[in-house]
C-alpha positions as CSV (number, residue, x, y, z in Angstrom):
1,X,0.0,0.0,0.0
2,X,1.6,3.4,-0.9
3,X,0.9,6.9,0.9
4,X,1.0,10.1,0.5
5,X,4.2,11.7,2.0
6,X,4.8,14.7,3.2
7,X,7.6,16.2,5.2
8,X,11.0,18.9,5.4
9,X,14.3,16.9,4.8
10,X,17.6,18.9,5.5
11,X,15.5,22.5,4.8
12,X,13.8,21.1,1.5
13,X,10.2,20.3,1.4
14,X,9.3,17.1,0.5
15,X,6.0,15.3,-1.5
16,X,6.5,11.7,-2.6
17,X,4.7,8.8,-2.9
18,X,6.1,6.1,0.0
19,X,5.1,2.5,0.7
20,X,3.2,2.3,3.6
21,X,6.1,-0.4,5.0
22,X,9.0,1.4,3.9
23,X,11.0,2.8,7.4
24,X,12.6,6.2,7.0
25,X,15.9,5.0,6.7
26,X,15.5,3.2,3.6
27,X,12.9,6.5,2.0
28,X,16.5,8.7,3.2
29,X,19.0,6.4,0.9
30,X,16.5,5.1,-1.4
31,X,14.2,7.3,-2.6
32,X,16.3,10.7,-1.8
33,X,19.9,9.5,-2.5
34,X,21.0,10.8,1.2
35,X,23.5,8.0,1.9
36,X,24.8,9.6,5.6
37,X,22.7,7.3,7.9
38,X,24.2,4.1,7.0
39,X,22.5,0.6,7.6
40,X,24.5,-0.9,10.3
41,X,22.4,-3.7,12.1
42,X,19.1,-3.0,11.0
43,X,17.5,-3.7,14.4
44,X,18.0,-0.1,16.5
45,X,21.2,-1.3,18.3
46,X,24.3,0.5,16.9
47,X,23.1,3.9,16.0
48,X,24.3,4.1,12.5
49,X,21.4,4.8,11.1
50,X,20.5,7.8,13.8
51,X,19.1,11.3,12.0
52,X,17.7,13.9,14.2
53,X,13.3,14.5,13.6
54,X,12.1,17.5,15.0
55,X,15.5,18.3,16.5
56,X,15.4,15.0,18.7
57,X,17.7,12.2,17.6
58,X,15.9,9.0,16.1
59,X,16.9,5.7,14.8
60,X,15.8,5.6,11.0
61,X,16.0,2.4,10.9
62,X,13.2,1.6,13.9
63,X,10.7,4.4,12.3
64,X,8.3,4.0,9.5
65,X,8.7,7.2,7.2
66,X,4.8,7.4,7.1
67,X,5.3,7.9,10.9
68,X,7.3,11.7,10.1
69,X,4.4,13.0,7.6
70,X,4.7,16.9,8.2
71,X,7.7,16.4,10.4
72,X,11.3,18.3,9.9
73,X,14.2,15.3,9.4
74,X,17.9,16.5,9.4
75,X,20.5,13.7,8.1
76,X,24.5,14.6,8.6
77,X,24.5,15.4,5.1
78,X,22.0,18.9,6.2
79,X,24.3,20.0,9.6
80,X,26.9,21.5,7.5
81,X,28.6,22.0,4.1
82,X,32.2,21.1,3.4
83,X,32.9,24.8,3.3
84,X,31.0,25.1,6.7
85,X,31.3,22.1,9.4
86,X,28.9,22.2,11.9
87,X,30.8,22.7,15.2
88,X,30.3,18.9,16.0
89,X,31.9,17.7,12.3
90,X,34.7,20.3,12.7
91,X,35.6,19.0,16.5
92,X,35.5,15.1,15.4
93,X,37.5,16.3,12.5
94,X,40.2,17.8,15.1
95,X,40.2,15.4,17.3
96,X,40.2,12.7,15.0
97,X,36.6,10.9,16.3
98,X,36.8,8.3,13.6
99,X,38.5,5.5,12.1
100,X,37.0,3.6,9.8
101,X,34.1,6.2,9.2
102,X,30.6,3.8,9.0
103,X,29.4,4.7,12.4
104,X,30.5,8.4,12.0
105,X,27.4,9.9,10.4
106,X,25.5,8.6,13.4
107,X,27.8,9.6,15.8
108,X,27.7,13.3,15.1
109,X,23.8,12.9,14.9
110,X,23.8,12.0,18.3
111,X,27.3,14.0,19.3
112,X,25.1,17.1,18.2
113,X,22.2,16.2,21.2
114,X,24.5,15.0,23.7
115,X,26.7,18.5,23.1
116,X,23.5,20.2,23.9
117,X,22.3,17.9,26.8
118,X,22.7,19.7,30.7
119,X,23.2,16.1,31.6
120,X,26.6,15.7,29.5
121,X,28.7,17.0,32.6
122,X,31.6,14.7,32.5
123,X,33.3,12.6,30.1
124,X,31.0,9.6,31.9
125,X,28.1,10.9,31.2
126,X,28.6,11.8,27.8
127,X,30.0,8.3,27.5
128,X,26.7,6.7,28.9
129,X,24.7,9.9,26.4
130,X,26.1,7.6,23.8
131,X,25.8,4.4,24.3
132,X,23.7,3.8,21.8
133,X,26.0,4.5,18.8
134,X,28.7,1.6,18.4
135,X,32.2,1.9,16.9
136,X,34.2,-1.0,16.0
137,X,37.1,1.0,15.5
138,X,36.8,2.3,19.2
139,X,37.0,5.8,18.6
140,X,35.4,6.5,21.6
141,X,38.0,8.2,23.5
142,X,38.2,10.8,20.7
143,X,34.1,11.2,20.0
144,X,34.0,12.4,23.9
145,X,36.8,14.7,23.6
146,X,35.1,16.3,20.6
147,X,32.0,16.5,22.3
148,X,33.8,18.0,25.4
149,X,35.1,20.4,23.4
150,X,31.9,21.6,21.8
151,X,30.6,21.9,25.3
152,X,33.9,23.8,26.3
153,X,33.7,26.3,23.5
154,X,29.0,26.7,23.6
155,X,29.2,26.3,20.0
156,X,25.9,24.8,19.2
């Protein structure tokens, strides 16, 4: 069964025609070519997949895209431009918050919450903020010290 879609995506309005089962990761690479949010596990448990609706960070990969009809989704590809990091890309950039570079996508996604989150006093609880994004690489050292740095500077 196919609906009627509606939504913003990275600033740009959106109208498409979407099967009713198709989640909003696959609509994001599929259908609009926006190949950030990677397909990691497929089941909600390593975060690649994570864009932010509505400002809040989601797992596209555990949400229908019916389910954001009228909603505003931002993908890594919409934070910044090469010409213009967001402060979150720029700081893993510096610190050098990635390896291999699958999980990285979702990783600033989140990174960009956490940063912003009163809770994300110490490098623990940033650590524990995201838990839910994996890296096999084990960047993790240098993810917190980019988001500590973010947090450091108020840059979001």
């Amino acid at each position: 069964m196919k609906a009627r879609l509606a939504l913003d995506v990275n600033g740009c309005a959106t109208s498409t025609e979407v099967d009713t089962r198709t989640t909003l990761l696959d609509f994001l690479r599929e259908q609009l070519g926006l190949t950030g949010a990677k397909k990691g596990c497929d089941h909600g448990q390593c975060g690649a997949c994570t864009v932010m609706v509505d400002g809040r960070r989601t797992l596209s990969c555990l949400r229908l895209a019916v389910a954001v009809e009228g909603r505003s989704v931002t993908t890594v590809e919409g934070l910044g431009s090469a010409e213009t990091l967001h402060p979150v890309q720029a700081a893993f950039v510096r610190h050098d918050a990635f390896q291999c570079g699958f999980c990285t996508p979702g990783q600033i996604m989140s990174a960009v919450e956490v940063a912003a989150d009163p809770c994300a006093t110490s490098r623990c609880a940033i650590r524990e903020l995201m838990s839910g994004n994996l890296c096999r690489c084990g960047a993790y050292p240098n993810i917190v010290s980019a988001i500590e740095e973010v947090r450091s500077h108020g840059a979001l």
